[in-house]
VOKETOR-918186 format. One record per atom (N, C-alpha, C): residue in one letter; x, y, z. Coordinates in steps of 0.2 Angstrom, whole numbers, plus 5000, padded with zeros to 4 digits. Atoms other than C-alpha are relative to their C-alpha. Layout:
<martis>
aXYZ ...
</martis>
This chain:
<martis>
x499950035007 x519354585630 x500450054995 x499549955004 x519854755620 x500650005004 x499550014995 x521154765634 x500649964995 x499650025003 x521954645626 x500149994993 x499850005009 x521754645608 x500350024999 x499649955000 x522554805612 x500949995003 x499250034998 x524154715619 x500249974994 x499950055005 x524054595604 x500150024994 x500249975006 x523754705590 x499850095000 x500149935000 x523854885586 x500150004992 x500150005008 x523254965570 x499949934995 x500150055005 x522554795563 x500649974997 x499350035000 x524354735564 x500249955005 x499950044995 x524654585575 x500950015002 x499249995000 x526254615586 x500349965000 x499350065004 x527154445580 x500050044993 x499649995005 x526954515564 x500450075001 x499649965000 x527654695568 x500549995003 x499350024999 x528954605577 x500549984995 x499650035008 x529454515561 x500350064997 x500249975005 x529154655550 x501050055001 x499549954997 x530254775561 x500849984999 x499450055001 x531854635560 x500350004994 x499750015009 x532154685541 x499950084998 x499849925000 x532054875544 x500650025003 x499249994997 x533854925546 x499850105000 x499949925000 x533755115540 x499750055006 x500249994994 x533655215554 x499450075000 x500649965004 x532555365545 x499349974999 x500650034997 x531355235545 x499449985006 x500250014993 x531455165561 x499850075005 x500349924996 x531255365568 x499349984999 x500549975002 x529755375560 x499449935003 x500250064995 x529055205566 x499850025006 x500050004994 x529455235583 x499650065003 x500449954998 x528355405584 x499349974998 x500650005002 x526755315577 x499649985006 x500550004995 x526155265593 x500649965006 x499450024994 x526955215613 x499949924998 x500150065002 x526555035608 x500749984996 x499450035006 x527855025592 x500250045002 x499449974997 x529055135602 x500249975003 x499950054994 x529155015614 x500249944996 x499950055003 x529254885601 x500950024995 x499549955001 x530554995593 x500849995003 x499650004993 x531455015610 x500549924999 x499650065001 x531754825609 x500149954995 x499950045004 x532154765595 x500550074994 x499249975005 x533354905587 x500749975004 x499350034999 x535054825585 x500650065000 x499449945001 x536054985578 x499850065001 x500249924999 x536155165584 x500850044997 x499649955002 x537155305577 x499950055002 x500049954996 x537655445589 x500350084996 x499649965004 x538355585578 x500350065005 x499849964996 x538655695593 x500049965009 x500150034993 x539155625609 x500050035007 x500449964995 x538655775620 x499450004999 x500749985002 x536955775612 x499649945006 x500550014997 x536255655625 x500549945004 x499750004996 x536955525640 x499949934998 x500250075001 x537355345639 x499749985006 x500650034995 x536155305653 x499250034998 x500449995004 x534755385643 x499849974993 x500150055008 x535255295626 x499949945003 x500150054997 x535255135638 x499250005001 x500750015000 x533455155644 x499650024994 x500550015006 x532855185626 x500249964998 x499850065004 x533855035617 x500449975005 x499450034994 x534454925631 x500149954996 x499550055003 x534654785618 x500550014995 x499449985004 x535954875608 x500349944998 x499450035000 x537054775599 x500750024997 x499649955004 x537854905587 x500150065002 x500249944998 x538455065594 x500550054995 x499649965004 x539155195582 x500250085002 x500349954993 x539655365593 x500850044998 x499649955001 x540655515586 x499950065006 x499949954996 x541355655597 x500350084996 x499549925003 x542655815589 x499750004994 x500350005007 x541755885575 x500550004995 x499750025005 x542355835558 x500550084998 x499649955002 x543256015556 x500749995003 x499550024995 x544355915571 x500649974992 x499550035003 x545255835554 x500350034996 x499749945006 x545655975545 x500750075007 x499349964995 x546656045563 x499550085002 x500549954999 x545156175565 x499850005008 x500249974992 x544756155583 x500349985003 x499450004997 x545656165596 x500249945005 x499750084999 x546756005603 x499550005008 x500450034995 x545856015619 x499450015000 x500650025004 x544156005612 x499450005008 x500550064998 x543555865622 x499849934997 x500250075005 x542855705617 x500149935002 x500050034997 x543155595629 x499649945001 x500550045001 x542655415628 x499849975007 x500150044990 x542655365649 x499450005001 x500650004999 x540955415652 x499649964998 x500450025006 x540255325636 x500449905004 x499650085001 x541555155639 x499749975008 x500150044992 x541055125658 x499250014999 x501050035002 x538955145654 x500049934996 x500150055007 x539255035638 x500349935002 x499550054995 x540454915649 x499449985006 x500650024994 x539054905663 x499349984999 x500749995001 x537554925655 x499849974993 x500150025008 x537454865638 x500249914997 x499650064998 x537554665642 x499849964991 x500350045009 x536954625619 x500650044998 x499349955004 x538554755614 x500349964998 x499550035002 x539554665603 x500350034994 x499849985005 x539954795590 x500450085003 x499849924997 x540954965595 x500350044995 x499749955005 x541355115582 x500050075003 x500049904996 x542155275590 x500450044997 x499449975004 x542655405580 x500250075002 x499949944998 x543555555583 x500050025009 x500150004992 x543755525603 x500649995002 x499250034993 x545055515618 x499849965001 x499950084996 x545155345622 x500549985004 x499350024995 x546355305637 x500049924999 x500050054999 x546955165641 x499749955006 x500450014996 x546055125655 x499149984998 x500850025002 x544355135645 x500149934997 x500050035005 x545055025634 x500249925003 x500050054994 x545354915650 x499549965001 x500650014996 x543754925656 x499349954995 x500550025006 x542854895638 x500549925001 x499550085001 x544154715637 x499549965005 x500150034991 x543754665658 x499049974997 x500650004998 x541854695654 x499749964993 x500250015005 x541654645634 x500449944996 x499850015003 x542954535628 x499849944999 x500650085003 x541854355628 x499850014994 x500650015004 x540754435616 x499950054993 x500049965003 x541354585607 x500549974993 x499950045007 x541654535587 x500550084995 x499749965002 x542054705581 x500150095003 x499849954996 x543054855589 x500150084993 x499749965007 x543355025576 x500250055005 x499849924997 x544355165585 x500250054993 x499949995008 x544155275568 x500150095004 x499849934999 x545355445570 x499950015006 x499949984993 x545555435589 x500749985003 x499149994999 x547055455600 x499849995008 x499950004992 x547655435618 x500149935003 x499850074998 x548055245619 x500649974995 x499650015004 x549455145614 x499949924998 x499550095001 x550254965609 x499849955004 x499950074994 x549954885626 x499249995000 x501050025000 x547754905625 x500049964993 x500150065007 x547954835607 x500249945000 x499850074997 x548954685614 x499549985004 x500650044996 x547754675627 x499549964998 x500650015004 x546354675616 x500149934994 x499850055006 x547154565603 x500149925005 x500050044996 x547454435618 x499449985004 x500550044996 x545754435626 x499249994995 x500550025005 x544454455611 x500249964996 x500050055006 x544354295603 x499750014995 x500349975009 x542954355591 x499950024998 x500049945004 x543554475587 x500249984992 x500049995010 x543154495566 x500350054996 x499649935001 x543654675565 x500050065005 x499749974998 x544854785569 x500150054998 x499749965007 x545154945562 x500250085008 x499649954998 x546355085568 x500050084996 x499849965004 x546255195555 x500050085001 x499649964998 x547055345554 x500150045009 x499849984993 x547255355574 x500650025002 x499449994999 x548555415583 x500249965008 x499950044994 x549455285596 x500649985001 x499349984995 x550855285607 x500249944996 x499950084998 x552055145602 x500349955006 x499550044995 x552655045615 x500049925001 x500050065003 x553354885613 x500149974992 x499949975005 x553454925595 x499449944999 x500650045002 x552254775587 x500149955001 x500250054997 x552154655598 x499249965000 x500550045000 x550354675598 x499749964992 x500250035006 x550254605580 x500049954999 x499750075000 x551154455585 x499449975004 x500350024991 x549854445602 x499249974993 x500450015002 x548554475586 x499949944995 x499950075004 x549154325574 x500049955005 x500150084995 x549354195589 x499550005001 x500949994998 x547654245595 x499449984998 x500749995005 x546354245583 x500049974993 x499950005006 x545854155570 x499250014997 x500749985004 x544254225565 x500150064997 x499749954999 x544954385562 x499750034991 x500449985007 x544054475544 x500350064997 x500049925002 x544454635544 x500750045005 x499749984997 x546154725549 x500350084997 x499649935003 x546654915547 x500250055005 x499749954998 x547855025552 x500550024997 x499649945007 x548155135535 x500050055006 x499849954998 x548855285540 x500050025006 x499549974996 x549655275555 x500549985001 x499149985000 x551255275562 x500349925003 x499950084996 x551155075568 x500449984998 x499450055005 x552754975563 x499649945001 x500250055003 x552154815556 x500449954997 x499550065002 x553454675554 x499749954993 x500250035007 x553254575537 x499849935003 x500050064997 x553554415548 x499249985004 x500749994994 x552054455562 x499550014992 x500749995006 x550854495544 x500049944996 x500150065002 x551354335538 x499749955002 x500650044995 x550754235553 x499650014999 x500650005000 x549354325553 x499449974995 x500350025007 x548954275535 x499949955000 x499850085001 x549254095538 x499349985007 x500350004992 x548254105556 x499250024998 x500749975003 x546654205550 x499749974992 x500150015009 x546154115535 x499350014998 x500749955002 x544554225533 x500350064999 x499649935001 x545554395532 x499850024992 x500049965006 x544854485519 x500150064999 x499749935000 x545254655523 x500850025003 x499549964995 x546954725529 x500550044995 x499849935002 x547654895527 x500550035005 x499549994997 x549154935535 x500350054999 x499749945002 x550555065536 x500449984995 x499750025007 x551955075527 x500549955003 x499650044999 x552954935526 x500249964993 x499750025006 x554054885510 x499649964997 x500550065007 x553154785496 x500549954999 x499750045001 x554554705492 x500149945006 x500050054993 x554454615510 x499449975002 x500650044998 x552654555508 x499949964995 x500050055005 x552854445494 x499849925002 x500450044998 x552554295505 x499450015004 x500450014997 x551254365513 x499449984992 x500450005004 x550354385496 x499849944998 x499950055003 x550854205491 x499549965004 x500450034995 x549954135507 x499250025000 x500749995001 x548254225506 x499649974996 x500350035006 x546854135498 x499350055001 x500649965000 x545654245502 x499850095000 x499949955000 x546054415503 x499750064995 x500349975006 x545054545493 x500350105000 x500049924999 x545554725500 x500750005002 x499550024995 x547354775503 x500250074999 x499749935001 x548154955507 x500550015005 x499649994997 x549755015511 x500749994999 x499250015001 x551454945510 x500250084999 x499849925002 x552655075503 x500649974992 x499550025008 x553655075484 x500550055004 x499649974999 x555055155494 x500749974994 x499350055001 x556955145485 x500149975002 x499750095000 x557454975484 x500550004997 x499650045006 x559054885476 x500049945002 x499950075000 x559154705474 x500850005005 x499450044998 x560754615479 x500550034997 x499449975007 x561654665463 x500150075000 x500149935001 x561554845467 x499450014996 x500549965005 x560054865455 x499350015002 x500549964997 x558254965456 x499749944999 x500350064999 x556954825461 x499449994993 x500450035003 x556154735448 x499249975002 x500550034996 x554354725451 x499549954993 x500450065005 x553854615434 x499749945001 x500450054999 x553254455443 x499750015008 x500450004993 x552554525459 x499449965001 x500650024997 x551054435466 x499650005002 x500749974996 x549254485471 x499649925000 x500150065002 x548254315475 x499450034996 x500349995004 x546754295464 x499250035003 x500449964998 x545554355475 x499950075002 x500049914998 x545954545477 x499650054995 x500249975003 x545054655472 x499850095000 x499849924996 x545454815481 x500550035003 x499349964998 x546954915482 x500350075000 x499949945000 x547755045488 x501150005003 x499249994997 x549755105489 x500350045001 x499649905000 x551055245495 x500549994997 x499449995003 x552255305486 x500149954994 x499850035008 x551955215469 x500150044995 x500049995004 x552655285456 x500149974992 x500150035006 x552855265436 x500449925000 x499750074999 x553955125438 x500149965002 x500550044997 x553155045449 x499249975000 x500550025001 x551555035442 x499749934995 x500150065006 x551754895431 x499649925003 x500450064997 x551254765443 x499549995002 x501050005001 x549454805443 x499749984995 x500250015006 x549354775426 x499749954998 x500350065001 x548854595428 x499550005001 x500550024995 x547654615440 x499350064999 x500449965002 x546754775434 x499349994997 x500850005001 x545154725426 x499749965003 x500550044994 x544554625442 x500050045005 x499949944996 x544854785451 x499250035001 x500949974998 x543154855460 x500450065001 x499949924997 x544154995469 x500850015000 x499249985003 x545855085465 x500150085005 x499849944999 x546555215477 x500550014999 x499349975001 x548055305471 x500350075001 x499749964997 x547955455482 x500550025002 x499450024996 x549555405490 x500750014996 x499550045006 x550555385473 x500550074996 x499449945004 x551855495462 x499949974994 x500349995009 x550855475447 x499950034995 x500249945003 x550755595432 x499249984998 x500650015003 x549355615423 x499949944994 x499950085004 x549855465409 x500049965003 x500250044996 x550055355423 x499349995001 x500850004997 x548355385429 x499849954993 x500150035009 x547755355409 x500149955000 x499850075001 x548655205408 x499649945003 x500350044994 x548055145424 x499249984998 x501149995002 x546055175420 x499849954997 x500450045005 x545755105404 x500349955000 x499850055000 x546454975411 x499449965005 x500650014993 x544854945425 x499650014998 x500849985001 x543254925416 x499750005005 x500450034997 x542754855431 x500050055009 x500049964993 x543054995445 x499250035000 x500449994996 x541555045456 x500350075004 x499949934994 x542655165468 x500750014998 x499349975004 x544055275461 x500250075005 x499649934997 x545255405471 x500750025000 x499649985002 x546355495465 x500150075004 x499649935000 x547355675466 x499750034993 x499949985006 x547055805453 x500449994996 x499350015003 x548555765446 x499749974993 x500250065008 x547455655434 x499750044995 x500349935006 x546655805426 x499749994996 x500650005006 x545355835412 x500149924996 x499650075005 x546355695401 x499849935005 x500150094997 x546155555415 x499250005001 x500750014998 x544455605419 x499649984995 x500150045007 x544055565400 x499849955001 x500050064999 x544755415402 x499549955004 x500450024996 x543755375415 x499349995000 x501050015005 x542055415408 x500149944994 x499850025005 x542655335394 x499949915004 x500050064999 x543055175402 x499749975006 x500450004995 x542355165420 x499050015002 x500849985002 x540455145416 x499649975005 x500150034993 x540155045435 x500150045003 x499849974994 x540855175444 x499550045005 x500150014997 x540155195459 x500150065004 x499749944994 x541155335470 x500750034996 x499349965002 x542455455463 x500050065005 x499649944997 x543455575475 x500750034996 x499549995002 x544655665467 x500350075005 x499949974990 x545755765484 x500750054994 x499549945000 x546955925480 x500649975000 x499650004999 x548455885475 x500850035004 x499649954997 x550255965482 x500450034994 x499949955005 x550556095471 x500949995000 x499249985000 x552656075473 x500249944997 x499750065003 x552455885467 x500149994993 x500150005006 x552955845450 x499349984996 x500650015002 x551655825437 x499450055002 x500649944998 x550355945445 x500350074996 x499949955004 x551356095436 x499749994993 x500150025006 x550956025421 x499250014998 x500949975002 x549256105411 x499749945001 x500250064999 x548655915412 x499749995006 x500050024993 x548655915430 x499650035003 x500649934998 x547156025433 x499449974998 x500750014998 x545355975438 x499650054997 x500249935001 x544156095428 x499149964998 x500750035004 x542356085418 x500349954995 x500150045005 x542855995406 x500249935001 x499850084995 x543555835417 x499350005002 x500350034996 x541755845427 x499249994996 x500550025005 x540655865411 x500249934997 x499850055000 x541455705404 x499749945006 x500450064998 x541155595418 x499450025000 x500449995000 x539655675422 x499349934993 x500650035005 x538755585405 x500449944998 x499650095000 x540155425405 x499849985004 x500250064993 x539755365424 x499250015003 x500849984997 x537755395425 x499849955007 x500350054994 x537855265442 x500250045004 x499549964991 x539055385454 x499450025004 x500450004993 x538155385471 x500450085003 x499549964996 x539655475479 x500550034995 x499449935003 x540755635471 x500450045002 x499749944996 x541855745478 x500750024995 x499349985006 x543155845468 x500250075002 x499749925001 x544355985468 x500250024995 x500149995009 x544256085453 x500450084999 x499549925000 x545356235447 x499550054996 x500549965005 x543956295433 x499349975001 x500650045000 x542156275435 x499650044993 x500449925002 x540656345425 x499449985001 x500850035000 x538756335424 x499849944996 x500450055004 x538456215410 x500449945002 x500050084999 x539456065420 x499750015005 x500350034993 x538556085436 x499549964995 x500850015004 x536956095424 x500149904997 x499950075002 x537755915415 x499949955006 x500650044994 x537655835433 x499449995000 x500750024999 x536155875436 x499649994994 x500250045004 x535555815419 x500249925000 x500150065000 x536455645420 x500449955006 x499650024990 x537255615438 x499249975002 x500750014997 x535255545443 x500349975005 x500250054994 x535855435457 x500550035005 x499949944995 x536755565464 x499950005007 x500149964994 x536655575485 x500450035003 x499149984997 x538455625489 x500150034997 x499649965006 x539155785478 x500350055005 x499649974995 x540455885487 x500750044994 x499749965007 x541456005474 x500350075005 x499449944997 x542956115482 x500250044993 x499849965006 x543256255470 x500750025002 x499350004998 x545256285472 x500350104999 x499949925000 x546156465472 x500850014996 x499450015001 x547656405461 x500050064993 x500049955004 x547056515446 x499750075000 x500349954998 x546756685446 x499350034998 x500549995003 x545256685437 x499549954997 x500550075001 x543656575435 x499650024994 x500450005005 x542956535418 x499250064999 x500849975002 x541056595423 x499750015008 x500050004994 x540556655437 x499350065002 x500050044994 x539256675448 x499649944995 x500350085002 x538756485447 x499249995003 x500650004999 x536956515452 x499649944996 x500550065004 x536056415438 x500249964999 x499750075000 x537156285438 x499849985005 x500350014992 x536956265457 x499249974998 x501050014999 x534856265454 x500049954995 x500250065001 x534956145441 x500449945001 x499750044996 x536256025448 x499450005005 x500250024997 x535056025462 x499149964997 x500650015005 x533456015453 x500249924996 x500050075003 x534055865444 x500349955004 x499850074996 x534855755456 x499650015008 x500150014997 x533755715466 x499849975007 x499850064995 x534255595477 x500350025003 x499549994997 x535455705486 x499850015005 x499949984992 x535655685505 x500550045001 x499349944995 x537455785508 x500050024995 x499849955004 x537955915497 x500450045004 x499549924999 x539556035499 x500250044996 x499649925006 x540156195489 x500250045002 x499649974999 x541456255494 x500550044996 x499949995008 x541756385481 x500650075003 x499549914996 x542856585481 x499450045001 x500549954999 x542056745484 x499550014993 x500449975005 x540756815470 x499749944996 x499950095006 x540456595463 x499350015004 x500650025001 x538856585471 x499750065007 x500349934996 x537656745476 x499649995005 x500750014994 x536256775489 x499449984994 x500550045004 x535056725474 x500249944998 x500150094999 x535856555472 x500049975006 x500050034994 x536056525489 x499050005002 x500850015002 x533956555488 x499849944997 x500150065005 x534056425475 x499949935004 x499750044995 x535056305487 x499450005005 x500550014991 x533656325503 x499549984995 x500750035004 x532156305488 x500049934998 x500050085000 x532856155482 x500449945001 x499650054994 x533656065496 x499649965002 x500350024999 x532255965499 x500149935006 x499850084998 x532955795504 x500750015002 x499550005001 x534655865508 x500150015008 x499849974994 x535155825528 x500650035000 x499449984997 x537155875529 x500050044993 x499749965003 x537656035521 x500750025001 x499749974997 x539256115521 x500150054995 x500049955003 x539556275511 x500650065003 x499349964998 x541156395510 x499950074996 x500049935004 x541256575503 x499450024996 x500449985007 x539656605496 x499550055005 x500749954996 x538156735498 x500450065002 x499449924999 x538756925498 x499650045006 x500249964996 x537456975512 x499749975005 x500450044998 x536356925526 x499349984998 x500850015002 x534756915516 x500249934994 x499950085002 x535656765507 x500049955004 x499850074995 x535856665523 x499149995000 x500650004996 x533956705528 x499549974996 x500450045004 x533256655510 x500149944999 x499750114997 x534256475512 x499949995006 x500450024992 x533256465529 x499550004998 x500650025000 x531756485522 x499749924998 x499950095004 x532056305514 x500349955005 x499450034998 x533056165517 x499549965006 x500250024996 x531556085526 x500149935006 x499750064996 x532655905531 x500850015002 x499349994999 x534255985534 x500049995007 x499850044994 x535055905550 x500650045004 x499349984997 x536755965550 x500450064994 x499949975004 x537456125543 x500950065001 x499249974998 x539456185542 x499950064995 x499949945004 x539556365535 x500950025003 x499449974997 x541556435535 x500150064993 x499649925005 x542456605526 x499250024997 x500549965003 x540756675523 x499850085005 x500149944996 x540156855528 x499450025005 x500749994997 x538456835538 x500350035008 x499849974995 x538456925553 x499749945006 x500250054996 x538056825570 x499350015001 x500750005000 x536156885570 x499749954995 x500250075005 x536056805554 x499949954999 x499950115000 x536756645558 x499450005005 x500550044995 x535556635575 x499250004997 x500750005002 x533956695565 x499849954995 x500550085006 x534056555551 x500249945004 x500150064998 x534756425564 x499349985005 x500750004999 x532856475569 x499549994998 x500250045006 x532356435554 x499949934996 x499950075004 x532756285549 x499849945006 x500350044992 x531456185558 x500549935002 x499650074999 x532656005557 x500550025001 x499349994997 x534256075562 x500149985005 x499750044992 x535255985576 x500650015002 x499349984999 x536956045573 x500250044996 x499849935003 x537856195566 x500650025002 x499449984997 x539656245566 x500350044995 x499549955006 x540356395557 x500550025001 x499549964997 x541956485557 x500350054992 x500049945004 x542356635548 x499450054998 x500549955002 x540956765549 x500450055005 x499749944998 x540756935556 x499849995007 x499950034995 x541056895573 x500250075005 x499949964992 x541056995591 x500349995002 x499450024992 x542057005605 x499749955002 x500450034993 x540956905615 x499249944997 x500550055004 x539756805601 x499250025003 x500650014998 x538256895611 x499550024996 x500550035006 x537156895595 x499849954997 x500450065000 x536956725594 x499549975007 x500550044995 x535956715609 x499350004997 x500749975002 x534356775598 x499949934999 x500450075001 x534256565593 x500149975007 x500350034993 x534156525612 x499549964998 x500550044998 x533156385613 x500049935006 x499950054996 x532656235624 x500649964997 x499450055002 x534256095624 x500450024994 x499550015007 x535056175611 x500750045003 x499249984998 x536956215616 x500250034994 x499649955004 x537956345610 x500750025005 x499449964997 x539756375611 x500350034995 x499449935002 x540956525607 x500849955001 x499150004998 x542956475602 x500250054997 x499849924998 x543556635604 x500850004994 x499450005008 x544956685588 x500849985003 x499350034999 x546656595590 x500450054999 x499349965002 x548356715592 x500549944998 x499450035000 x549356565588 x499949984993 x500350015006 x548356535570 x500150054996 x500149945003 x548556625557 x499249994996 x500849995003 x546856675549 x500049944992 x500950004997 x545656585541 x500149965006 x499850064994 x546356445553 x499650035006 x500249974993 x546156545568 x499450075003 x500549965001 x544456625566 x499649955005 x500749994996 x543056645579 x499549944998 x500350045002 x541956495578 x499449965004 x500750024997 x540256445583 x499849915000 x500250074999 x539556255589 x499450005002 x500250004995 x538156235594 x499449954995 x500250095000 x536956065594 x499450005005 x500650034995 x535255985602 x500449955006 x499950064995 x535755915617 x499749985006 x500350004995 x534755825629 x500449975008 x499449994993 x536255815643 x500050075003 x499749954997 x536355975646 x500650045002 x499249975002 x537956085649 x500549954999 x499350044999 x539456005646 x500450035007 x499750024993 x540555985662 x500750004998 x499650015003 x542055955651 x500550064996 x499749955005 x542456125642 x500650045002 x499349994997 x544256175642 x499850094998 x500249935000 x544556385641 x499850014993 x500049995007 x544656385623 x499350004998 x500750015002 x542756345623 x499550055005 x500149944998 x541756495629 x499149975000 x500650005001 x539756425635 x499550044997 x500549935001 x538356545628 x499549975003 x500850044998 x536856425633 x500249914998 x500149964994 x536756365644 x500550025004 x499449974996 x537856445654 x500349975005 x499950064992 x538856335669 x500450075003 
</martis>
C-alpha cells in the first residue's frame, strides 16, 4: 500500500497535480531546481519539459539530451562562442551541426521547434532535418550560421507546410539560383508568421515579397535585406496585418523626371509597429512621421542620421518600448529620450564610424551626461547597453539609484578621447551594482586604470544573482581577479579580454567560482604552451589553448583560453589552431 502512495504522490503532492502544476513552469532555473528535489519529479521533469537550451554544444551529446528529454519539443543549441562575431576565433573553430541534425532527425519524434545559432550547417543536414521533420516542423531559426545555400531553403520552403517561422538572420548563404526559394516560399505556405533575413546578402525580388504578402495573411514579421523602398509600396499596401518590418534600403532614387524620390505619401499599413531601415537619411525620414507615436520599437542603427534627426525622430515616439541607435545621437538625443520615452524597455546604443558625418560633431558623443538623464527619465529599462566616450562615478551611481528593473547593463567605455572625466570608477561600479538588483548579465568593458583590483572586489561581493559576465581592461594585478572569485556565487558564464592576470590566476579563480560552466579569455599574460592553466583541472571540464595568430595584429591575435563543463568528453573535431590541455586526445 505505501508502495503505491509512493507512485501516486510524493511530498503530499498527488502526481496529476504535479503534472499540472509543472505545464506552467517554463523558466528553466526553475525547472533545474525542481528536477533535483527528488528521482520521482526528475522523471516527471524528464517528461514533460517542452524547451531546452544548450548554450555550448560540446558540453554534452544529443543522445544523452535524448535520454533525458526525449519529449523535446523546442531545441535551442549554440556552438562558436560569441567572441566568433566579433572575428575573434579562428574560422575553423568547429561547430558543426551533423552530429546534432541526424540524433534530432532520428530521435526526437515531438521536435517541432529548431534554433541553431552560430553553427556549420551543410546542406545535407539540412536534408536530413526536411526527409525526417518536414510534416511537423512549425519553426526553423539558422541564427548566424553558414555553410548552406538557396537550394536547402527551397527545399525547405517546399516541404514544410507549417512552417510559422523562419529566420536567417545574419547568416551566411551561398546564393544559387538567386531567389527562387522565395518564390518556392510564397507558393508554399500560407501559415507562414514570421520571416527574417536582415542582414544578409539574399536578393529578394519586390514581385516574390508581394506574393508572399498576399499568400501569408498571418505574416507579422518580415525583415529582409536590402531592397529598395521605393519597390515595396505594394507590398505595403497589401499587408493587413504586418507589425514588424526591417530592411529595405533608401539607396539614391530618381523618379521618371529626373528628380530625387519624393517619399511624402509613402505607406506603412496600420498595423506596424516595429521598424527598422538601412541607409535612411535626413531626407528620408519624413515618412515615419505619421506613424511614429504607434511605434513600440525603432531601430536606426543602419541609418545616416545626425544627432537632430535622432531629436526629431524621439519625441516623436512616446510610445517606444525598444530603441537602437548609434552614438551619433549623443547626450542631446539621449535627453530627448528620457524626456519622452517613459515605456522604454531596451536601449542599445552601438559605436558608431568615426569617418561618418555627424559623429565629428561635439553632439555626436555618448558620455555621463546622456546615461544620467535616461537613467532618471526611463525607470522601466530591462536591457541597456551603451558605448560611451566619457564616463564618471555619479552616473553609474544614478543607475543604480533609478535603473531598479535593471537585468541586462553592458557599458563599452570607448578610446576616442584621450582622457576620461574620473577615473577609477570603483564606487560607481559598487553602487550601480548594489542598487540594481535584478541584474543577470553585466558587461564593462572599460580602459586601463577605470576599474582597480578594489572594485573588481566590489563586482565579485556584489554579483549575487549575476550569471553572464564579460569584463575588458580592468584590475591592475592578480589579487584583483582572486578577490572577484571569492564572489560571484551564481555566475555561469565568464568572458575576461585585454586584462593583465597571469594564467595561474585565471585557473585559481576558474576554481573558485563554484557555478562556472564556461570561461573564455583573450589577452592576458600568457605562455608558450598555456601550461599554467592546468592548476583548474578538473573532472569534465575542457580546456583549450588558441595559440597567438601571426596573421592578426594584436589585440585580435592574442592567446586565448576556452575552456567549459563537458559531459562528452574530448572533442574529436579540433582543427590545429585549437591546442587540447584537458583532456588530452
Amino acid at each position: 500500500m505505501s508502495g503505491h502512495l509512493g507512485r501516486t504522490m510524493s511530498f503530499g503532492i498527488p502526481d496529476l497535480a504535479l503534472g499540472l502544476v509543472l505545464n506552467y513552469v517554463d523558466d528553466p532555473w526553475d525547472r533545474d531546481a525542481i528536477s533535483l528535489v527528488c528521482r520521482h519529479w526528475n522523471r516527471f521533469d524528464a517528461q514533460s519539459r517542452k524547451h531546452v537550451t544548450i548554450a555550448m554544444a560540446y558540453s554534452t551529446t544529443p543522445a544523452r539530451l535524448f535520454r533525458r528529454f526525449p519529449c523535446l519539443e523546442s531545441l535551442k543549441l549554440k556552438a562558436k562562442p560569441r567572441a566568433a562575431m566579433f572575428n575573434l576565433i579562428p574560422e575553423d573553430w568547429g561547430g558543426s551541426a551533423t552530429p546534432w541534425i541526424r540524433e534530432l532527425s532520428a530521435s526526437f519524434s515531438c521536435l517541432k521547434m529548431l534554433h541553431l545559432r552560430r553553427m556549420i550547417v551543410s546542406e545535407e543536414d539540412l536534408a536530413v532535418l526536411v526527409r525526417a521533420k518536414a510534416h511537423m516542423l512549425v519553426s526553423l531559426k539558422l541564427d548566424r550560421c553558414s555553410g548552406f545555400s538557396t537550394l536547402s531553403l527551397a527545399l525547405i520552403a517546399r516541404s514544410c507546410k507549417k512552417l510559422d517561422t523562419l529566420l536567417l538572420d545574419e547568416s551566411t548563404i551561398a546564393e544559387k539560383e538567386n531567389d527562387e526559394w522565395l518564390r518556392e516560399l510564397a507558393t508554399s505556405n500560407t501559415v507562414l508568421e514570421t520571416l527574417n533575413f536582415f542582414l544578409t546578402d539574399l536578393e529578394a525580388s519586390p514581385e516574390y515579397l508581394a506574393l508572399l504578402v498576399r499568400n501569408c495573411r498571418r505574416l507579422k514579421i518580415l525583415k529582409i535585406s536590402e531592397c529598395s523602398m521605393p519597390h515595396l509600396i505594394d507590398l505595403f499596401r497589401t499587408t493587413e496585418t504586418l507589425q514588424e518590418f526591417a530592411g529595405g534600403s533608401f539607396e539614391y532614387y530618381l523618379d521618371q523626371g529626373g528628380q530625387s524620390r519624393n517619399y511624402n505619401n509613402y505607406y506603412f499599413p496600420p498595423s506596424i509597429q516595429r521598424l527598422s531601415f538601412l541607409y535612411m537619411g535626413t531626407n528620408e525620414m519624413q515618412i515615419l512621421f505619421p506613424y511614429c507615436a504607434a511605434l513600440k520599437k525603432l531601430d536606426l542603427t543602419f541609418t545616416f542620421l545626425t544627432t537632430e534627426d535622432h531629436c526629431q525622430l524621439v519625441q516623436r515616439c512616446p510610445n517606444l518600448e525598444v530603441l537602437e541607435v548609434r552614438d551619433v545621437i549623443g547626450d542631446r538625443g539621449l535627453e530627448v529620450v528620457a524626456q519622452t520615452c517613459k515605456k522604454l524597455q531596451r536601449l542599445r546604443v552601438e559605436r558608431g564610424d568615426d569617418d561618418q558625418g555627424g559623429l565629428e560633431d561635439e553632439h555626436g558623443r555618448v558620455t555621463h551626461v546622456g546615461l544620467m538623464a535616461v537613467a532618471e527619465g526611463c525607470p522601466d529599462l530591462q536591457y541597456w547597453a551603451v558605448h560611451v566616450s566619457d564616463i564618471t562615478n555619479a552616473a553609474l551611481e544614478a543607475i543604480g539609484t533609478y535603473s531598479k528593473n535593471l537585468n541586462d547593463f553592458r557599458l563599452v567605455l570607448l578610446d576616442r578621447q584621450p582622457q576620461i572625466t574620473e577615473m577609477p570608477l570603483d564606487n560607481g561600479v559598487r553602487a550601480l551594482l548594489s542598487g540594481c538588483t535584478k541584474l543577470r548579465r553585466f558587461a564593462f568593458y572599460v580602459r586601463p586604470g577605470a576599474l582597480s583590483d578594489l572594485g573588481l572586489s566590489y563586482v565579485g561581493e556584489l554579483s549575487k544573482t549575476i550569471r553572464y559576465m564579460l569584463l575588458g581592461n580592468v584590475g591592475s594585478s592578480d589579487d584583483g581577479l582572486l578577490a572577484f572569485a571569492r564572489g560571484c556565487p551564481s555566475l555561469q558564464k565568464l568572458e575576461l579580454r585585454s586584462c593583465c592576470f597571469s594564467e595561474r590566476a585565471i585557473a585559481l579563480a576558474a576554481l573558485q567560482l563554484k557555478s562556472l560552466r564556461y570561461l573564455w579569455v583573450q589577452g592576458y599574460r600568457a605562455s608558450p604552451t598555456g601550461g599554467e592553466l592546468m592548476a583548474m583541472v578538473r573532472p569534465f571540464w575542457n580546456i583549450e589553448f588558441i595559440a597567438p595568430s601571426q596573421s592578426q595584429p594584436s589585440p585580435e591575435g592574442q592567446a586565448q583560453i576556452l575552456a567549459y563543463y563537458s559531459l562528452a568528453g574530448a572533442r574529436t573535431d579540433l582543427p590545429p589552431s585549437v591546442i587540447p590541455l584537458h583532456p588530452s586526445v
